[in-house]
N, C-alpha and C positions, 0 to 999 in steps of 0.2 A: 795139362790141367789148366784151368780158367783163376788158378786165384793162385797167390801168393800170402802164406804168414809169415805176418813182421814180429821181429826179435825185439827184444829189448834194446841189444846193441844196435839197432840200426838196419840189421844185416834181414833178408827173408829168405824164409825155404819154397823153394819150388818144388815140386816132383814132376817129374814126363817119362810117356813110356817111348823108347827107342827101338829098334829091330834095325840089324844091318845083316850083310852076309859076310862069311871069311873070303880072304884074300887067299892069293898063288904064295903071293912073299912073307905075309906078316900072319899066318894063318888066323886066327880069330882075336889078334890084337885090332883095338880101334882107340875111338874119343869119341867120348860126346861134351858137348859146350854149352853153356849160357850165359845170353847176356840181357841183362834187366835193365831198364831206362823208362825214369819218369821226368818229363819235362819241366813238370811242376816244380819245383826246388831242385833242378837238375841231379837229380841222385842219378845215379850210376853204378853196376854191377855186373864181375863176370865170375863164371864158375867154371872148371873142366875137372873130368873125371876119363878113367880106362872106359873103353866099353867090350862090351863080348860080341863079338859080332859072328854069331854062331846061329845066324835065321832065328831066333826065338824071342819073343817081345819079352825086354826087359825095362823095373821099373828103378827109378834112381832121384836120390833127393840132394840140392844143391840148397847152400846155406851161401847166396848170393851176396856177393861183398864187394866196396866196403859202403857203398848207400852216402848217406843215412838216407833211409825210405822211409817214409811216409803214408798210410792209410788214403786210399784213394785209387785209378789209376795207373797202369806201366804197360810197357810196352816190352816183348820178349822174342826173344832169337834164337834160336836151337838147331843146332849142328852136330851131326852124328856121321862119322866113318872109319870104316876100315883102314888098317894100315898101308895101303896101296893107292886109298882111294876112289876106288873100282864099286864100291858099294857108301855111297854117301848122301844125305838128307838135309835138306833147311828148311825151317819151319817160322813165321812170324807167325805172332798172336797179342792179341789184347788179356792185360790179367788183371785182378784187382786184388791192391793188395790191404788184409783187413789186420 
């Protein structure tokens, strides 16, 4: 997703959609990650979650912390793999967050 909403607290929800495949060892255990950075008042955020890594795109929403974030602006990193590692993703992106 291209944007981020900001909480009251500080904090914003992201959502992305992920798709990984299962592993031999960890069968359809994974992670996926994110991490929010605005330069501008250095805010800073990360989030982790399970993920399913059973070949099917799934969508997930991170309430990125601890900010305090700001309207404007960020810069986001997303990581998704299986337990093995054998099926893994990074993704940079520009978001704004309103």
């Amino acid at each position: 997703m291209n944007q981020a909403k900001l909480q009251e607290n500080g904090t914003v929800l992201v959502s992305l959609y992920y798709q990984c495949l299962p592993s031999a060892v960890g069968g359809t255990a994974g992670f996926v990650a994110m991490r929010l950075e605005q330069t501008e008042g250095s805010a800073y955020g990360e989030a982790f979650d399970p993920a399913n890594c059973n070949g099917q795109k799934h969508k997930v929403t991170f309430d990125v912390a601890p900010g305090p974030f700001h309207p404007g602006s960020a810069t986001a990193q997303a990581v998704v793999s299986n337990a093995s590692d054998s099926s893994r993703a990074e993704k940079f992106a520009k978001l704004t967050v309103r």
